[in-house]
C-alpha positions as CSV (number, residue, x, y, z in Angstrom):
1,X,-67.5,122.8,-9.5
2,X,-70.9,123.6,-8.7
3,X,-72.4,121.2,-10.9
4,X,-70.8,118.9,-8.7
5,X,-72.0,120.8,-5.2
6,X,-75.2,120.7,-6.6
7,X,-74.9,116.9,-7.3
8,X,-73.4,116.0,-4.0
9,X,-76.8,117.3,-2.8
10,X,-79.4,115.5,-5.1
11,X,-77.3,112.7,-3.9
12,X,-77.6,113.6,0.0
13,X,-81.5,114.0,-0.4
14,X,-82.5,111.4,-2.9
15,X,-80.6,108.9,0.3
16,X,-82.2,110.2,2.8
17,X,-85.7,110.2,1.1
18,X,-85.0,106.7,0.9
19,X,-84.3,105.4,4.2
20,X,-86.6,107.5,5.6
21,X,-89.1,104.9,8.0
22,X,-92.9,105.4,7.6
23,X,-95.0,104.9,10.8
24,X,-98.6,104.2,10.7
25,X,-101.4,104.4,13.1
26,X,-101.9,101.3,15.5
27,X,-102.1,99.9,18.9
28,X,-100.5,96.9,21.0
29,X,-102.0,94.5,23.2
30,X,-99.8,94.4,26.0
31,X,-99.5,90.8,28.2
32,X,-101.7,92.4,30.8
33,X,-104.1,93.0,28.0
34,X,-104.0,96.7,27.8
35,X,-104.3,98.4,24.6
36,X,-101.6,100.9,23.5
37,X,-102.6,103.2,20.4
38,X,-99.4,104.5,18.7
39,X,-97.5,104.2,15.4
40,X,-96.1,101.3,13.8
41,X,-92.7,101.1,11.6
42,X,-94.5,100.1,8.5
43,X,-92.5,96.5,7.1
44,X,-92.9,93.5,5.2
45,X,-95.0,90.5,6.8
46,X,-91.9,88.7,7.3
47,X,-90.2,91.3,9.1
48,X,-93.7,91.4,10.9
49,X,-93.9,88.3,11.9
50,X,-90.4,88.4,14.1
51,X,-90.9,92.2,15.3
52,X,-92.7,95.4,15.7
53,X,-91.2,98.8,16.2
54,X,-93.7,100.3,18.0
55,X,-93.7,104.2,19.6
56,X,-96.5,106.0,21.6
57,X,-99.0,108.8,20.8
58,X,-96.7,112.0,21.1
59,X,-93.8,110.2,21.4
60,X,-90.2,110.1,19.4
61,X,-89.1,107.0,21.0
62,X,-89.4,103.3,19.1
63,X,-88.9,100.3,20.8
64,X,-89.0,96.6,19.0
65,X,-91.6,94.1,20.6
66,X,-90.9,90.2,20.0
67,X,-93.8,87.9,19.9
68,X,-93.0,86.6,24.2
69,X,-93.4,90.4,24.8
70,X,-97.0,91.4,23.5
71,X,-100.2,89.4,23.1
72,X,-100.9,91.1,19.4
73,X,-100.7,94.3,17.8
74,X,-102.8,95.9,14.9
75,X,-102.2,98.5,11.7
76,X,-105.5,99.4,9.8
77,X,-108.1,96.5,9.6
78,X,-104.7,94.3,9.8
79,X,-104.5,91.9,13.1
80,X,-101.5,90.7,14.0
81,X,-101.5,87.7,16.9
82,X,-98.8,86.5,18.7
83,X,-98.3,82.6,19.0
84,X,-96.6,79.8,19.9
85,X,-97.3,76.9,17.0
86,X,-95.8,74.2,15.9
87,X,-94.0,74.3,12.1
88,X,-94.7,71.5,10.3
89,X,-93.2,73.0,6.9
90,X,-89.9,73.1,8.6
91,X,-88.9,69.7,10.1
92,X,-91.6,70.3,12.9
93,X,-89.9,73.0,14.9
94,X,-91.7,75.3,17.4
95,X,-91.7,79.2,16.6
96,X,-93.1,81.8,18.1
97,X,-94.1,84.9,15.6
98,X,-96.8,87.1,14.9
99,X,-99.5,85.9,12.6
100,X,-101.5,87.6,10.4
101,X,-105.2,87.0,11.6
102,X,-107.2,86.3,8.3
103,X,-110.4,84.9,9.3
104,X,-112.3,85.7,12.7
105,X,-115.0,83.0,14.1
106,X,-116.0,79.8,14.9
107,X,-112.7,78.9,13.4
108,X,-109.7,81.4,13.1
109,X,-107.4,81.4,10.0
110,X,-103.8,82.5,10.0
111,X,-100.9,83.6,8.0
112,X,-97.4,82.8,8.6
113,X,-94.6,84.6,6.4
114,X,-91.0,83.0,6.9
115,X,-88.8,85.1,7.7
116,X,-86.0,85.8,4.7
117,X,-82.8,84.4,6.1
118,X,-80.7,86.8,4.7
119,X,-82.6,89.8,6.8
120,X,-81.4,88.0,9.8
C-alpha cells in the first residue's frame, strides 16, 4: 500500500514538472509604441507566430497578444514583428502573424513558421 502512495506521488510531480510554463525575460511594443519589459511564455515559433502570452515585471497575470494587438515583441536577441503579408505558399491568402526578424538593414529578412493545424 505504500508503494502505491508513494507512486501516486512520483506520478503527481513528474505531471506537474511537466506542464509547468517557463517565462523568459522580454518586452512588447505596444501600438502606441511604448515598450513593455516583462516575461514571455516561452513556445515554438509557430505558436509564436499567432500569439504571445505576455505578463508584466512583478506581475502573476498573463495575457495573450495577437499580431492586430502589438506592433512586435522581443525574447533575448530574438525580434519578433508583427505584419500583415500576403502568402503566396498558400493559394495567396493574407495573414497576419508575427515574424521572426532575421536580418536588420537596407533590406529586412523574415521568418514565417505555419502554424501546425492540429494546435489550433
Amino acid at each position: 500500500m505504500k508503494f502505491i502512495a508513494l507512486l501516486a506521488i512520483v506520478c503527481f510531480f513528474h505531471c506537474t514538472l511537466i506542464t509547468q510554463q517557463t517565462f523568459d525575460p522580454g518586452y512588447i511594443f505596444t501600438q502606441n509604441k511604448d515598450t513593455i519589459k516583462g516575461f514571455i511564455l516561452v513556445a515554438t515559433e509557430s505558436e509564436l507566430a499567432q500569439t504571445v502570452k505576455f505578463k508584466k515585471e512583478g506581475s502573476a497575470e498573463w495575457k495573450d497578444f495577437k499580431p492586430e494587438d502589438l506592433k512586435g515583441f522581443g525574447m533575448g536577441t530574438d525580434v519578433y514583428k508583427s505584419m500583415n503579408f500576403l502568402n503566396t505558399a498558400e493559394d495567396s491568402v493574407r495573414v497576419s502573424a508575427f515574424l521572426k526578424q532575421l536580418v536588420n538593414g537596407e533590406y529586412n529578412l523574415y521568418s514565417y513558421v505555419k502554424p501546425n493545424v492540429n494546435s489550433m
